[in-house]
Structure formats: structure tokens, C-alpha cells
N, C-alpha and C positions, 0 to 999 in steps of 0.2 A: 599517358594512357587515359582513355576518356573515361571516367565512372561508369558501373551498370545503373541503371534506376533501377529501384525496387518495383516490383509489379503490385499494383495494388487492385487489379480487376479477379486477383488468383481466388476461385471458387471456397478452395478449404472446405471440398466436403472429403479427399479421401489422402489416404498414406501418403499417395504421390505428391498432391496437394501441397501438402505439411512439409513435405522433403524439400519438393520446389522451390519454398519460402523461405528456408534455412538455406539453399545453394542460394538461392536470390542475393538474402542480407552478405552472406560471404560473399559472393563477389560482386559488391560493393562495395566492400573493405577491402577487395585484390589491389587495387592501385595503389594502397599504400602502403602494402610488405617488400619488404626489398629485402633481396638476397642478401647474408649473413649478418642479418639483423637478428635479435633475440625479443623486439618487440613490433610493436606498431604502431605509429605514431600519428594519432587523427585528429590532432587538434591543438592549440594554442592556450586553452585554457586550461587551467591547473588545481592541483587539491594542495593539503597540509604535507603529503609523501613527497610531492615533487613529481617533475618530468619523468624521469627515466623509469622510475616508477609504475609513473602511471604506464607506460608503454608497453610494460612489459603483464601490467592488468590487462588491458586491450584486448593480446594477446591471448591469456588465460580464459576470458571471459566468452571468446569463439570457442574452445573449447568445450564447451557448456554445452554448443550442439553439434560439436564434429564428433567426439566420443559417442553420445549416441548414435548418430549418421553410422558412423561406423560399424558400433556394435549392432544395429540394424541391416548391414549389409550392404548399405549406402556408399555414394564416392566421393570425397572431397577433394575438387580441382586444384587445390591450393598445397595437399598435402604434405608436399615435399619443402614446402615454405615451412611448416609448423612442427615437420619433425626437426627439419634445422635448429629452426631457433630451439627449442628444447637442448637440443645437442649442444648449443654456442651459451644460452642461459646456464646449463647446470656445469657445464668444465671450467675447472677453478683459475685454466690456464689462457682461457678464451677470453679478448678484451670484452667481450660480452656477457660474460658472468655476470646471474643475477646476483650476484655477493651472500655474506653473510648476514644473519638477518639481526635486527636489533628486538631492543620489547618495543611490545603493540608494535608490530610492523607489520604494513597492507600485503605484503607479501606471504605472511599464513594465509592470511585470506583467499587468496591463489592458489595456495595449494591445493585447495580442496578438491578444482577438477582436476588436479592429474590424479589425487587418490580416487575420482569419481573412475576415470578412464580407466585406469587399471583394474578396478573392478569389472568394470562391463566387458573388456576385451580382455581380459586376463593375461597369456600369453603374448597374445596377438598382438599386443603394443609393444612388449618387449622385446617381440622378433625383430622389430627396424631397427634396434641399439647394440653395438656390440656392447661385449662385458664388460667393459669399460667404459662407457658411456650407459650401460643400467646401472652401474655402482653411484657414476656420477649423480644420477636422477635420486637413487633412494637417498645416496649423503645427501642433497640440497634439501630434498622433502622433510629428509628425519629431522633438520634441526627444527621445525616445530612442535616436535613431540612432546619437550620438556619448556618450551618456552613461552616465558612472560607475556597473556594474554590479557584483554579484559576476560571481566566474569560473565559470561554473556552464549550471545549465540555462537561466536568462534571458538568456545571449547569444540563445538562439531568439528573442527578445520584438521585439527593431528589425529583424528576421530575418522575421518573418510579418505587420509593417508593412509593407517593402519589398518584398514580395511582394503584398498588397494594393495599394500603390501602382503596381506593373506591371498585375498584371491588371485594374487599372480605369481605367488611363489617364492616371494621375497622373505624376509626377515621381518616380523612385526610386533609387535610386542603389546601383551593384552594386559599389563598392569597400567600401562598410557591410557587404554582407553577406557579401563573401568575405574581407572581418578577422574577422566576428564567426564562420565557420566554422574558421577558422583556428587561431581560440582554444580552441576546442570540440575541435576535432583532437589537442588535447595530450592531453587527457583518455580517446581510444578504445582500449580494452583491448585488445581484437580477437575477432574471433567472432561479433558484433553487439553485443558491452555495450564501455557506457560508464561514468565512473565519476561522478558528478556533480558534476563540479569535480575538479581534481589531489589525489587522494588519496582522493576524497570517497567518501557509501556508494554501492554498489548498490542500489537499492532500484526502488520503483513509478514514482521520477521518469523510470526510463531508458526507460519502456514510454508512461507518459502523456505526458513533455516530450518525450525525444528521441527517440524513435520516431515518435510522435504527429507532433508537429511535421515531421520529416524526411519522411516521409512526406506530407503536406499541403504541401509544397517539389515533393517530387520529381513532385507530381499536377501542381501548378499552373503548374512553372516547367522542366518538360522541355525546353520551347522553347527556350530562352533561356540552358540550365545542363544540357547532358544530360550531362556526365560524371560530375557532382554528386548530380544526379538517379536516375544508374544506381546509384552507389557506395549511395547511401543506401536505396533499394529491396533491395541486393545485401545490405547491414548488415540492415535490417530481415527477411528472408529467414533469416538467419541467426540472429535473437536471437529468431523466433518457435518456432524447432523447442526453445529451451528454454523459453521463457515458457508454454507451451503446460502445461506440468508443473504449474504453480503454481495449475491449476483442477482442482476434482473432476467429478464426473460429473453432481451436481446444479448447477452451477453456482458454488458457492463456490471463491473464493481465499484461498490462506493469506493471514494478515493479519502485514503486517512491516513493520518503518520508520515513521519520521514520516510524516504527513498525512493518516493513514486517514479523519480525516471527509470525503474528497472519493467515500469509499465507491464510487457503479459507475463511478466515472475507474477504478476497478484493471481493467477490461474495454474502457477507452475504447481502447487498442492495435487491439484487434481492429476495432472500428470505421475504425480511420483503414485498416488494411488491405484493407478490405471498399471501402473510398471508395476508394483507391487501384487498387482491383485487384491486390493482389498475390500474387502467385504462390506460395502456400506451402500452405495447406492448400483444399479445395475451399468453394464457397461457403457449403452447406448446413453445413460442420462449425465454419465462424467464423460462420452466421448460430446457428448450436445454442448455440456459446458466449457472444454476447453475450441470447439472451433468457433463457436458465436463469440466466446472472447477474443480469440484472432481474428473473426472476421468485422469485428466493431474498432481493432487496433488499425487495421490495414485500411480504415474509413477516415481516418484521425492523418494529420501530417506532422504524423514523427520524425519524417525524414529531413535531411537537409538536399539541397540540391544538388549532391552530389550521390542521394541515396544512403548516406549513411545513418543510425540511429541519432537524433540529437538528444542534448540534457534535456530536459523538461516533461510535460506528461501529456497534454493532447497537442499541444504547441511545441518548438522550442522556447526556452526560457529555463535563463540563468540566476533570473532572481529567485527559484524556487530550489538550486540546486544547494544541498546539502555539502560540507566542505571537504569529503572525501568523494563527492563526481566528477568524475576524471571523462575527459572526451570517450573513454573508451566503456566505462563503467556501465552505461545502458543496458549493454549486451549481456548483462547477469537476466533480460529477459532471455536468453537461449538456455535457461534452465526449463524451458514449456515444453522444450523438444526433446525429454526424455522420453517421451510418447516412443520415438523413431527407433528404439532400442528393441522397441516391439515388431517382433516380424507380420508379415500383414493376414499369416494364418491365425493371429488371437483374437481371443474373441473380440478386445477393445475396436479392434479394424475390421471385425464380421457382424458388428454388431449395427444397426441401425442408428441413426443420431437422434438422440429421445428429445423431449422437449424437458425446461425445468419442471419437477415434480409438484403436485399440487402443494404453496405454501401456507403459514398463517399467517394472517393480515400482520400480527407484531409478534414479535420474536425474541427474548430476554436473555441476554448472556452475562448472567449475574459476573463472571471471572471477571468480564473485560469491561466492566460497569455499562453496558452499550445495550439500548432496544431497538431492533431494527423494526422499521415498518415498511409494508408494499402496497402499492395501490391496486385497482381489483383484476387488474391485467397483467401483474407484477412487472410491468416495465421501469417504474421509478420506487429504486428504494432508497430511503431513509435511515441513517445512523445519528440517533441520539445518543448523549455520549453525557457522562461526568466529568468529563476533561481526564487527559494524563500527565504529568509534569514529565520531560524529557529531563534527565539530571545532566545529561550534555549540554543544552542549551544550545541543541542544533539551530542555524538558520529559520526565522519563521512556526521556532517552537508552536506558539499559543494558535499561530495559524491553522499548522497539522493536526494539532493536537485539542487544544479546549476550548474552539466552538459549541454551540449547545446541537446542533447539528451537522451532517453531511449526507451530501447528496450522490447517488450516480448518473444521473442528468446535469448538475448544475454545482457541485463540487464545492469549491470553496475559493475566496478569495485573498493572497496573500497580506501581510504589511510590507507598504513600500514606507512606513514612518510612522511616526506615535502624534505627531504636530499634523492636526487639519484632517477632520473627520473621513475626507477623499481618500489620503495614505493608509487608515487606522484599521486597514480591513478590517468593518464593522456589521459586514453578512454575517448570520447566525450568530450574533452575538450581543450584548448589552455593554457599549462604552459608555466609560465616564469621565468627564473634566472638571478642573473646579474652574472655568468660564477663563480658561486662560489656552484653552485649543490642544493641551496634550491630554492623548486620550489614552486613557487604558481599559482593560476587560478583565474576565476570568484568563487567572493563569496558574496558582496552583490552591489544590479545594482544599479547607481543612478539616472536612466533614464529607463524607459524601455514603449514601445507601439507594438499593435499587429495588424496585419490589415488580413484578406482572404491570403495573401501573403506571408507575413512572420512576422516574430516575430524580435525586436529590442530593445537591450540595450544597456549601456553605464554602465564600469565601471573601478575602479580606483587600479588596484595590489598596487599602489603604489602612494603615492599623484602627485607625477611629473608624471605620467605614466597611460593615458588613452585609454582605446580596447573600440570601438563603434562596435557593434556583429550585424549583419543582417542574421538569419538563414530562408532560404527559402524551401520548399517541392518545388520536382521536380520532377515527377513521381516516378520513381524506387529510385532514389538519394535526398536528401537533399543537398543544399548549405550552405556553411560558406563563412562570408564577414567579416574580419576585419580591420578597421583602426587602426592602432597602431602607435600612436603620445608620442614617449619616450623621456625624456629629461637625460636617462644615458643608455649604449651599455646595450643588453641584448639578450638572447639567448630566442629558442623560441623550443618550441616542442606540435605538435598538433596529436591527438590521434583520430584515426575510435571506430568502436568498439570493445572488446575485445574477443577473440575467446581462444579453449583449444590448448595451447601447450603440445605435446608429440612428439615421432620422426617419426610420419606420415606428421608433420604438415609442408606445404610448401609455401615459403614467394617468392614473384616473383616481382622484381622490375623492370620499364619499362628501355626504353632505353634510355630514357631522365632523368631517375633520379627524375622524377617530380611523381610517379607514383607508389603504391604496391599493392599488390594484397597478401591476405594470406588465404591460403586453409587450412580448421583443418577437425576434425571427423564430429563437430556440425556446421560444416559449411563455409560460405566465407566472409570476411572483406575487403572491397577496401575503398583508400584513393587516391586522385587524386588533386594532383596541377594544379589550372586553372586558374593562371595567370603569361603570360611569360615574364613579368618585374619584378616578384620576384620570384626567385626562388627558392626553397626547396627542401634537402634530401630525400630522400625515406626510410625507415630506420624500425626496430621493436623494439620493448622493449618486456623484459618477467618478469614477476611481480611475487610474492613470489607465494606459493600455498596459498588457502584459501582467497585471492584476491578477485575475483570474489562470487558475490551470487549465481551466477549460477549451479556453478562446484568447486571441491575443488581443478581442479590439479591448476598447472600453467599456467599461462593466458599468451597473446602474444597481442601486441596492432601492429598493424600498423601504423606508424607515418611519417609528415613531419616534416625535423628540418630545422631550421638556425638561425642565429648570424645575428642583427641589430644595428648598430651602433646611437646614439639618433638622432632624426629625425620623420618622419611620415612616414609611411608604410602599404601599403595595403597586404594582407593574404586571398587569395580565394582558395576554395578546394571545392571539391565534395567528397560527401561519401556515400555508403550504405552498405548494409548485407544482405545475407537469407542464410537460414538454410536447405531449400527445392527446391533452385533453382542453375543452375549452373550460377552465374550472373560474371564469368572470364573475360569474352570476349564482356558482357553488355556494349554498346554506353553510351558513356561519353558527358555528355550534353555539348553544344556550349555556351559559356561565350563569352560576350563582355562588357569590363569593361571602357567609357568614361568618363571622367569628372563625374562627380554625378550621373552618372546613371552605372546602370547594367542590361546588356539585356543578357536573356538565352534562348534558344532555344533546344525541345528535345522532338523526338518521332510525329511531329506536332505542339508539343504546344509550346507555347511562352510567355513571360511576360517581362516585363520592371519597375526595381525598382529604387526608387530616393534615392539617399547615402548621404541624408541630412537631 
């Protein structure tokens, strides 16, 4: 059977649109459901769960948008593939049984959307099963109830079982999930973030798991749980007036943390808000958010050539996949399509597609140590960040994660190796060597505070060897401020952000040498030495292909270098990007660096920071 191609010309301005897009992705994955299978099998590469596993994820993760398809009124051409495999996965007698499940197994994971689906369709899913084959489905479900998790975003998982099993009639049991809220409760920062697990990062999980999820509770289960119900609307309410910051105006989000390849999950938030009703921005301004974000995805080649979702994030690419993305895994973006749950009399589908609301230039979200900045048209925004340490030590931790910046234009660049400045993804960041080629950076802070100002931490490359970081918003620019107190020489090289090399692209160093500028297709990268007691190189590096999430060619960083002899050293630059503006010849802010203070000047504005 010949694959469908995805349609990537599809408008997404109305219901049909959105439907179209979801039937689209589905049958492009029809060619590889085969009758009395209990998974589906799209690929050769693999996670830590293994093959059959992963197969049987694939599977679950369509689900994500045929449940609401359905509960919308919607038809899925496939369906009788999917109720199968349900039937053949949960009978204990079928060589297709999903099995018994072990701890930390990917398979609570999965569960989640049949508890989502039973909620949304209540009855209505139950009526395709005899009673015996419903019994099947709740035994397979409930053995999550009591079982052996991380501490994390997957207490949701026997959480949106349980709730499926009330709303459809089934047996559920409400002491399960007011432990597993319980647990989750350790973890709430306050303001509406959460941390994902004690200690754990901030990232997309707090918007697509627990918001996501909280929200899909607080819809189904007000009845039954309104105080829980209120709190978690009242959270969600609050963690949307900052999530709100992390879009541009065309629809792109910064891109940060593990799990990017679930790509428009970073917008599924807004969906579960839209399904919920909740009360925070109007309907037209969360319907404007989530179609500009599909319509900037379906601009991107996610797909492979046979139409399916690939690992990666605007490319395929496996060097950025995380060790539980399974060929099938992608498709947790079909969590965007709870929209479809919604009939097209509400108001979310009545309402006009608004534009982003007017924002402020910087944005401070003390929880998740991050200030966002936008430039004057909000199309390229800005996350500065204090770093977060991943204590899994996912894939490309330091990459995802403690940058001094990220971009929604120009993102970030992985490490392909620690040996040769090229591999050391050194975009947004300050590498250091002792002149022997392995590089390292910021990876975990042992100090860090955040104030309107700026963001500040402290950390240690090296036990003898401490960078105190003051990154500041400055209208069009960010600043970087390092003290670097080293007790052995070491070499230093600090990276802007990373743009496409090809042989259009041109690198223009000032005259002072303190100064670069690099022009590419997608845009412009300046990096600018601003302080004339230390001086630094102007210089670029070009990083393998596939580098970059953005783009597959080869990447170009803009960089200052120099050799420090042990001692204590100060490091100021100014940096920015756009991709839509010609910012060559853009004023270079006014730095004055005294004693513990640093005073900058630019445009008007002015501010004064203490270096202590």
C-alpha cells in the first residue's frame, strides 16, 4: 500500500481544517496497521522499553486524537483496526496481550489515553466491547493504580484511568487518586508551576502533563471533586498569564527541555484550556494560539517520506532524541487535537481567531528561574534561563537545558562531543578548556537568583574554577557578565546564537576585533565585546550538519575567544538575533563596568546592577 502524504497546504483556519489534519496524520500511519496486530509498528529505531513496546505506544499515542475525533462527532477510517487491537492487547489469552506490567513501565504511560477516552465518550466506547472484553480493558488499566512509578508527571497516568473509569460507569476508586494528588502536591511551587518531580526541571512537561491533565480532571470530575477541580482551574489560570510569553506572534515557541519531538504538544496547554473553558484569555486569542502553531508546524518537515511524524523537532534527527522516543512517540503531539472534542457550536469554533495580546517586552517567571524577552513585533522571543540540572541525565542534558539562552527563531544547538569547539555546542553559552580541546560549560549552578533584571548564577566547570553569570534583557540585546576566578590558565570561547551555514553566509568582524556580525538565509547573529579591559577575539565556528534542531545543514556560531591565565576575570558581551529584521547596524548598548556595579544604557533606557 502506498503511504498518504500529509497535506501541508491545509489552511487551519476552521474545525474542518483541524479534523482534516488529524484524518491526514492517521492515514498515514494506515499502511502500517495490520489486522490482528495490537500495535503498530513504524520504525527500526528503538528506546530502553524495547520493540514490542514501543509498538504498542504508537498505537496509544493515535489515540490522543481519535478519542477526541470522536467524541466530537468525527469518523475514524481506521477504526475498526483500533478497536481490535484494544481487544487483542487487553485479553490475557490473545498472543497479543499487552502483558503484565512491571515498575516504571512505559506502559502506565499509555494508559492514560484510554482513561482520557472513556471519559470523553463515556458509554459510547464501551458499547464496541462485550462484557467481557470491558472487564478485560479495566483489569489491564487498573494494574496501574497501585503501581511502582517515578515521582513525577506520571502520578497523572492511574489519575486519568480513574477518571475514565467514573465517567463510564465502571468501578474507580477515589482513594488512588487523592494519593496520587497528594504526591504531586509536594512538588507545586506556587503561581501555577510545578516542578516535575521534587527538585525536578521546569519545562513543557508542567503545560502538556500537568496542566494538561489537571485540567481534563477539573472538566470531567467537578462533580465528584469540586474543591480539586476549583484549585486546579485556579492553578491553571495562573500559569497561563506566563506560558502565554513562550509564543511569538507567528505561532512559534521557544524550544527547551527534553521531549521536543512531541513538537505541537508545546501548544496542547491551550487546547485542554479551550476544552475546559477556562477563564483566562478570550476564546478567539487561545483559538489564534493554537492554529498559528499548526500552521508554523505544517511549514517545518516533520514528516518522513512516507508522511509519517519523524523523531526530531523541525528536521528529523536522532541525535537529539531522548532514550524513551520510540518511532511512534512523536504522536503524543495528537494531544493539540482535544480541540475536536468540541462541537463546532462553541464558542472556541464561533469565535474569531484573535491575534497574540498585547505583550511586555520582558517577562519574569521567578518558579522556572527564566525571563522571556520579545522584540517590538513579538515575532522572536527570548528565554533566559539559570540552567536546570536534569537528574536523569537525559541525552544532551546541558544542551536542553543550561544554555544562557533560547530562541523561537533560532533555537539551539546540540553536543555532538566535549573534544573540538565544532562538537561542544557552544551557541548561548561560555566553554572552557585548559588548551587541551575538551570543552565544557554551565551544567549544574550552585547559586542561582532572579530579580525583573536579570537572572544570576554561580557555577563550578571545575572545583578550582568558578563563572558567577549575570544575564540581563536589554531591549533588542541581552547581556552576559561573567566573573571567572580560575586557579589553572584556560581558554575560553563564548557563543551568540547559531544560524545556517552555506555559501551565501557572511561573517563580518568589526575593527576592533571585539565584534561579529553573521548574516545567513534565516537570518542575523551578533556577538559584541563590551568590555575594553578584556579583550576578546571575534571569531565563528561551524558545527557538524544535523547540529542544530532547527535546520539540518551546518550551523555557524559567532563567537568571542581568549586564553586566561589563573586569576579572576571579568567577560561582558552583548548579544542578539532576528530573523525578520535587518539588526547589522542596530546600536550597541552603552556598558559601564565599576567596582560591583554595571550600569547600561540603550535606546533611553537605563538600569544599574550590583555584581555581588
Amino acid at each position: 500500500m502506498t503511504p498518504n502524504k500529509v497535506k501541508t497546504d491545509n489552511p487551519l483556519r476552521t474545525r474542518d481544517d483541524v479534523q482534516y489534519l488529524l484524518n491526514d496524520l492517521l492515514s498515514a500511519v494506515s499502511p502500517y496497521t495490520q489486522k490482528g496486530e495490537s500495535g503498530i509498528d513504524l520504525g527500526n529505531s528503538t528506546t530502553h522499553y524495547g520493540k514490542e513496546i514501543a509498538k504498542m505506544e504508537a498505537l496509544s499515542r493515535m489515540l490522543w486524537g481519535i478519542f477526541p475525533l470522536l467524541a466530537g462527532g468525527g469518523e475514524c477510517a481506521d477504526l475498526p483496526f483500533y478497536l481490535d487491537a484494544i481487544r487483542h492487547g487487553t485479553d490475557p489469552e490473545h498472543p497479543q496481550y499487552w502483558g503484565k506490567i512491571r515498575d516504571f513501565d512505559q506502559r502506565c504511560v499509555e494508559m492514560a489515553a484510554f482513561g482520557v477516552g472513556l471519559a470523553l465518550l463515556e458509554k459510547r466506547l464501551l458499547q464496541h466491547f462485550t462484557p467481557q472484553e470491558q472487564q478485560n480493558l479495566a483489569d489491564w488499566l487498573d494494574q496501574g493504580r497501585d503501581a511502582v512509578i517515578p515521582n513525577n508527571n506520571w502520578n497523572f497516568f492511574p489519575i486519568m484511568v480513574q477518571m475514565g473509569f467514573k465517567k463510564s460507569g465502571l468501578p474507580w476508586d477515589s482513594n488512588a487518586v487523592a494519593t496520587r494528588f497528594d504526591l504531586m502536591e509536594a512538588y507545586y511551587l506556587g503561581d501555577g508551576w510545578y516542578s516535575d518531580g521534587p527538585g525536578r526541571p521546569r519545562d513543557y512537561y508542567i503545560s502538556m502533563a500537568f496542566h494538561y491533565y489537571g485540567l481534563l480532571y477539573a472538566q470531567n470530575m467537578a462533580d465528584v471533586d469540586a474543591p480539586r477541580a476549583y484549585m486546579l482551574r485556579q492553578r491553571a489560570e495562573l500559569f497561563a498569564q506566563d506560558f502565554i510569553t513562550l509564543f511569538s506572534a507567528g505561532g512559534q515557541a521557544v524550544p527547551f527541555g527534553r521531549s521536543l519531538t512531541y513538537r505541537f504538544a508545546e501548544a496542547a496547554f491551550w487546547s485542554a484550556a479551550a476544552y475546559s473553558q477556562l477563564k483566562v484569555f478570550t476564546p478567539g486569542v487561545i483559538k489564534g494560539l493554537i492554529l498559528r502553531h499548526l500552521r508554523h508546524w505544517l511549514k517545518q518537515p516533520i514528516f518522513d517520506r512516507d508522511g509519517v511524524l519523524s523523531i526530531g523537532y523541525h528536521t528529523p534527527n536522532l541525535v537529539m532524541a531522548e532514550d524513551y522516543n520510540a518511532p511512534g512517540s512523536p504522536y503524543w503531539a495528537c494531544k493539540l487535537f482535544l480541540i475536536l472534542a468540541l462541537p463546532q457550536e462553541e464558542a472556541f469554533w464561533q469565535a474569531e481567531e484573535a491575534p497574540l495580546p498585547e505583550l511586555a517586552r520582558t517577562h519574569c517567571i521567578p518558579h522556572a528561574n527564566q525571563i522571556l524577552m520579545r522584540d517590538d513585533e513579538s515575532q522572536h522571543v527570548v528565554m533566559l534561563t539559570s540552567g536546570q540540572l536534569e537528574l536523569n541525565n537525559f541525552v544532551n542534558t546541558e544542551a536542553k537545558y543550561t544554555k544562557f539562552a533560547y530562541s523561537s527563531e533560532f533555537g539551539f544547538t546540540l553536543d555532538r562531543g566535549r573534544y573540538g569547539l565544532n562538537h561542544a555546542g557552544c551557541d548561548s553559552m561560555l566553554m572552557l578548556c585548559e588548551g587541551d580541546g575538551y570543552f565544557r560549560g554551565r551544567r549544574d549552578c550552585v547559586e542561582t537568583r532572579i530579580t525583573e533584571s536579570f537572572i544570576y548564577s554561580r557555577w563550578l566547570p571545575w572545583q578550582d574554577v568558578s563563572v558567577r553569570t549575570w544575564l540581563v534583557p536589554c531591549g533588542d540585546w541581552h547581556l552576559r557578565i561573567h566573573h571567572l576566578e580560575n586557579q589553572r590558565p584556560l581558554d575560553t570561547a563564548e557563543g551568540g546564537f547559531a544560524v545556517i551555514q552555506d555559501p551565501t553566509t557572511k561573517a563580518e568582524i568589526s575593527a576592533g576585533q571585539q565584534a561579529i556580525t553573521v548574516t545567513a538565509r534565516n537570518g542575523i547573529s551578533r556577538i559584541v565585546g563590551a568590555d575594553d579591559k578584556t579583550l576578546r577575539e571575534a571569531s565563528t565556528v561551524v558545527t557538524p550538519p544535523n547540529s542544530s534542531i532547527m535546520f539540518a545543514e551546518t550551523a555557524v556560531i559567532p563567537l568571542l575567544k581568549s586564553a586566561y591565565p589563573a586569576g579572576s576575570h571579568w567577560l561582558i558581551s552583548a548579544v542578539c538575533a532576528s530573523a525578520s529584521q535587518d539588526i547589522s547596524t542596530l546600536a550597541v548598548p552603552e556598558i559601564t563596568h565599576e567596582g560591583d556595579w554595571l550600569h547600561w544604557q540603550y535606546q533611553g533606557q537605563s538600569d544599574q546592577i550590583s555584581l555581588v
